[in-house]
C-alpha positions as CSV (number, residue, x, y, z in Angstrom):
1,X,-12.4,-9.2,46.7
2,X,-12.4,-5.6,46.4
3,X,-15.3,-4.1,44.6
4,X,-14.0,-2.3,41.8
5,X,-11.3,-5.8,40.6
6,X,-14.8,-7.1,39.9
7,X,-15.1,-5.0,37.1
8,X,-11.9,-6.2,35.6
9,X,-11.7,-9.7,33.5
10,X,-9.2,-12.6,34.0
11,X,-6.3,-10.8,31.8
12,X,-6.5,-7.6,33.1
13,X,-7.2,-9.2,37.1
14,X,-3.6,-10.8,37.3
15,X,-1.1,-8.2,37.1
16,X,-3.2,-5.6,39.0
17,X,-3.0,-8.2,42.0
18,X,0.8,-9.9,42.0
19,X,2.4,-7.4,44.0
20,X,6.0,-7.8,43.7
21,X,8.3,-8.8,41.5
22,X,8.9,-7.4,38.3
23,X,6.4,-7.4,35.2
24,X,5.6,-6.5,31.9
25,X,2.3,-6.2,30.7
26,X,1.9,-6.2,26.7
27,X,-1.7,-4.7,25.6
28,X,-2.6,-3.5,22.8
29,X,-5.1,0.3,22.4
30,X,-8.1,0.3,24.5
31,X,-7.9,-3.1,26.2
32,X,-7.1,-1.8,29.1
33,X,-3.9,-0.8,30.1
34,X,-4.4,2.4,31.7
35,X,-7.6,0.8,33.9
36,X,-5.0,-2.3,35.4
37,X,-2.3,0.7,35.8
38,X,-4.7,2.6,37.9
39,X,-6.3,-0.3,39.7
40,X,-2.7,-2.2,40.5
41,X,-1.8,1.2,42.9
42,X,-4.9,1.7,44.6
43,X,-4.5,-2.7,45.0
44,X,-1.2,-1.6,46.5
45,X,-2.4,0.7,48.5
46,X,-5.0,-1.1,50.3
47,X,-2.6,-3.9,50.7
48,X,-0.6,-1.8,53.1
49,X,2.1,-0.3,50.7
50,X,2.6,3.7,51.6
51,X,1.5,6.2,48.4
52,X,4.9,8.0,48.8
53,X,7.2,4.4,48.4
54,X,4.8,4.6,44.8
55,X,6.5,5.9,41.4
56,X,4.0,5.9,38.5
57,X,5.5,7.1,35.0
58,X,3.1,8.4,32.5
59,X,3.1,9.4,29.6
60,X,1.2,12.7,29.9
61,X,0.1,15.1,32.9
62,X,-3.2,15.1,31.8
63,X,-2.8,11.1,32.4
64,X,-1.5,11.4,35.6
65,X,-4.0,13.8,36.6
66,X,-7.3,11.7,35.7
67,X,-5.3,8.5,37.1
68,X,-4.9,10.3,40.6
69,X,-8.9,11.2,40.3
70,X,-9.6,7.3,39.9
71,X,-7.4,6.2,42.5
72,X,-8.9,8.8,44.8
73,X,-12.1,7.9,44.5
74,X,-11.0,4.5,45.4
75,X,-9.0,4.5,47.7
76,X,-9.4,8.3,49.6
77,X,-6.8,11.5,49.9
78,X,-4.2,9.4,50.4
79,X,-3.9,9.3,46.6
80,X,-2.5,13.0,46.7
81,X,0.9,11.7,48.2
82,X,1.9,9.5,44.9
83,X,4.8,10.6,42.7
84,X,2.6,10.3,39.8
85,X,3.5,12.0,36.0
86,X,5.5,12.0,33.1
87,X,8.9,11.4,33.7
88,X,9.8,15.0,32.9
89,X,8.1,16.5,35.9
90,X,8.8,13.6,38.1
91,X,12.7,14.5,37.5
92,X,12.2,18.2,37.5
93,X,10.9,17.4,41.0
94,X,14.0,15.2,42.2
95,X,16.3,18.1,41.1
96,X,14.5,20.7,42.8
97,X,15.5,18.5,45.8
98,X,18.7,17.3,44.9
99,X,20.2,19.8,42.0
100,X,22.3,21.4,44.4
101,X,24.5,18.4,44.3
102,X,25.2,19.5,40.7
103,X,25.5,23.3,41.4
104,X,22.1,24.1,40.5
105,X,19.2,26.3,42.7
106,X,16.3,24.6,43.8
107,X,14.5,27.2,41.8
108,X,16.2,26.5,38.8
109,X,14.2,28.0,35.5
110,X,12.8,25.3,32.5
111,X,13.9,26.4,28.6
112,X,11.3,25.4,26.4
113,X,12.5,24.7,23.0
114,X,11.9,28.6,22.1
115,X,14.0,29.9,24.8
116,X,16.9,27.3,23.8
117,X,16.4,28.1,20.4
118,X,16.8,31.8,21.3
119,X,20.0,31.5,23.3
120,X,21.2,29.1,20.6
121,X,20.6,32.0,17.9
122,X,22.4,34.6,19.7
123,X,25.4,31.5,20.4
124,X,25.5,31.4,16.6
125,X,25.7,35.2,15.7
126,X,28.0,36.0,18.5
127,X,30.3,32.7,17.1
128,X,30.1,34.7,13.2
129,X,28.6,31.5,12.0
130,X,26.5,31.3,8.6
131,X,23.3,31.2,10.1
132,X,21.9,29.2,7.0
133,X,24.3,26.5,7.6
134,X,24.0,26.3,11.3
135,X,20.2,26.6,11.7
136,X,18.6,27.1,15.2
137,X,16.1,24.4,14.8
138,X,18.3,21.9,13.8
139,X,21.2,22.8,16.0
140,X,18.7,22.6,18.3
141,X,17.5,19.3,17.5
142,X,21.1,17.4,17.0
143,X,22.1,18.6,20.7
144,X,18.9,17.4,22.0
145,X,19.8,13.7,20.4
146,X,23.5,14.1,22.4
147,X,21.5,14.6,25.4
148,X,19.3,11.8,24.9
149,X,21.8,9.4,24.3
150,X,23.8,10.9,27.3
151,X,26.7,12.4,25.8
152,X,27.8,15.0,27.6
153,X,29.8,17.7,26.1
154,X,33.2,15.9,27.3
155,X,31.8,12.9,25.7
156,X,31.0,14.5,22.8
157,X,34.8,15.6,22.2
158,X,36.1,12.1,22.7
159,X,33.9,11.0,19.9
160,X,35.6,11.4,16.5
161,X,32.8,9.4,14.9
162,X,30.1,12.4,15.9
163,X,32.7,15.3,15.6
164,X,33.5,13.6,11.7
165,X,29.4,13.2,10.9
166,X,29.3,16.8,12.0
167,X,32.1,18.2,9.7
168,X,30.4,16.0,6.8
169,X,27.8,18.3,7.8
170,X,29.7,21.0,7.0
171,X,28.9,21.9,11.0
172,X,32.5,21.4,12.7
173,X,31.5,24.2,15.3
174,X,29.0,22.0,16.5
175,X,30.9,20.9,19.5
176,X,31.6,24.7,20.3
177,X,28.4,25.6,20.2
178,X,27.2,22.9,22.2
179,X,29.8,23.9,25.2
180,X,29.2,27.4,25.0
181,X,25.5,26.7,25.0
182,X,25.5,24.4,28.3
183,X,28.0,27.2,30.1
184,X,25.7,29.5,29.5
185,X,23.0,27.6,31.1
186,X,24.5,26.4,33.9
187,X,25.5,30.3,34.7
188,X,22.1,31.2,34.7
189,X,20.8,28.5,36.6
190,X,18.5,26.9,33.6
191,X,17.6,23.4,32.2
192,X,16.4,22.9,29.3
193,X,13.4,19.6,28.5
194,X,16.4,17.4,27.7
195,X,18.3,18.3,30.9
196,X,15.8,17.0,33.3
197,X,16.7,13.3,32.4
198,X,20.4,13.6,31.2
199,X,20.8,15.6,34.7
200,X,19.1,13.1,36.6
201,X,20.7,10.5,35.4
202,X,24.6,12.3,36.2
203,X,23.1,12.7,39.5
204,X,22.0,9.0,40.6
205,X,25.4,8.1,38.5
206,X,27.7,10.7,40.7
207,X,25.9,10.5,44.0
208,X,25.4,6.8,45.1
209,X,23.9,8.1,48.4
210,X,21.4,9.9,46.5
211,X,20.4,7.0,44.2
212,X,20.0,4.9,47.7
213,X,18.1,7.5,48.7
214,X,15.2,7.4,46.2
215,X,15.7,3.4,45.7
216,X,15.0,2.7,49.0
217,X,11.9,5.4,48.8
218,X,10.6,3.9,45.0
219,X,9.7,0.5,46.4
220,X,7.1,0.0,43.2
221,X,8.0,2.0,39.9
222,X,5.5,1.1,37.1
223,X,5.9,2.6,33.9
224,X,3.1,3.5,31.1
225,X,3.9,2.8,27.5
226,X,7.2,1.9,28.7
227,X,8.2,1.2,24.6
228,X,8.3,4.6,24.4
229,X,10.6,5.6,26.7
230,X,14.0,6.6,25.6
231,X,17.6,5.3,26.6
232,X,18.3,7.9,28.6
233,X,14.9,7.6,30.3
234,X,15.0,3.4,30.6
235,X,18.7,3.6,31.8
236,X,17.0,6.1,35.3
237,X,14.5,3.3,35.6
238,X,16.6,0.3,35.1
239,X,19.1,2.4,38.6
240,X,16.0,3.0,40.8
């Protein structure tokens, strides 16, 4: 047996060595999760499987970045080849290679929430809306839920249910500002945080070649803390 599955006990041994199929490991804080997560890719590895047919989903750079030390240090540079991060930067990287598909430069530019915030502000104003109805934040914040449940600014306007909550808001521009705001974005070649997955996700849904593509390169996906991840997040895993 390899020498660093010695220092793992029976619980934590048996998923790091079944090496296919799917599986869900349930753990709770500090028994070990992120050690069989880190163990199971450099078991992988040394069982033949190459670091770039590897997708590991974390939930924080700074976990991917200490995973990627640990597997290094077992199993050489090799470990420098994984697709290995949150699942923000992972898809930021896919569109760099693919957003062209979708009319976007590889070179695309990130919003963070201050510089969708700031275009939103100036939507509102140029609009003449009441600025202490339609508040940045949380104008902000309810198109970020669209996103995240994937509804697209087409979808949005063949839901009366969300165009009705949002007049009960006393927000019936909502929809307007939501168009103008993804226009203006696509113009200037931008994403914003939400983007990355509900773009993604239009992508492997448009371009079946390009879901096959990255299918038949992801031959082991493992996900940490996967009850965290969101619907539009689960629904890119479930298609790879």
């Amino acid at each position: 047996m390899e020498k660093y599955l010695s220092q793992l006990n029976e619980a934590q041994l048996a998923p790091t060595i079944q090496k296919d199929g799917p599986m869900i490991v349930i753990a709770g804080a500090g028994s070990g999760k992120t050690r069989v997560l880190t163990y199971r890719i450099a078991y992988l590895m040394s069982q033949g499987v190459d670091s770039f047919n590897i997708l590991a989903l974390t939930f924080t750079n700074k976990a991917a970045k200490e995973m990627k030390e640990r597997i290094s240090t077992i199993v050489g540079n090799e470990a420098k080849n994984l697709w290995m991060g949150t699942f923000h930067s992972v898809f930021a990287k896919i569109l760099r290679f693919e957003g062209h598909h979708l009319g976007f430069p590889s070179n695309f530019t990130i919003y963070d929430a201050q510089d969708s915030q700031r275009l939103l502000g100036s939507i509102i104003k140029e609009m003449g809306l009441e600025k202490d109805i339609y508040k940045t934040k949380q104008v902000f914040s309810r198109i970020s839920s669209y996103k995240n449940n994937l509804i697209t600014v087409k979808a949005y306007f063949k839901n009366p249910e969300l165009m009705e909550a949002d007049v009960m808001a006393r927000r019936p521009k909502m929809g307007e500002i939501y168009k103008e705001y993804v226009d203006r974005c696509f113009k200037a070649g931008c994403m914003d945080f939400d983007d990355l997955l509900l773009r993604t996700n239009e992508l492997l849904t448009r371009f079946p070649n390009v879901l096959a593509q990255y299918q038949d390169k992801f031959r082991y996906i493992l996900v940490d803390e996967y009850q965290d991840t969101n619907h539009s997040q689960s629904l890119i895993v479930r298609a790879l």
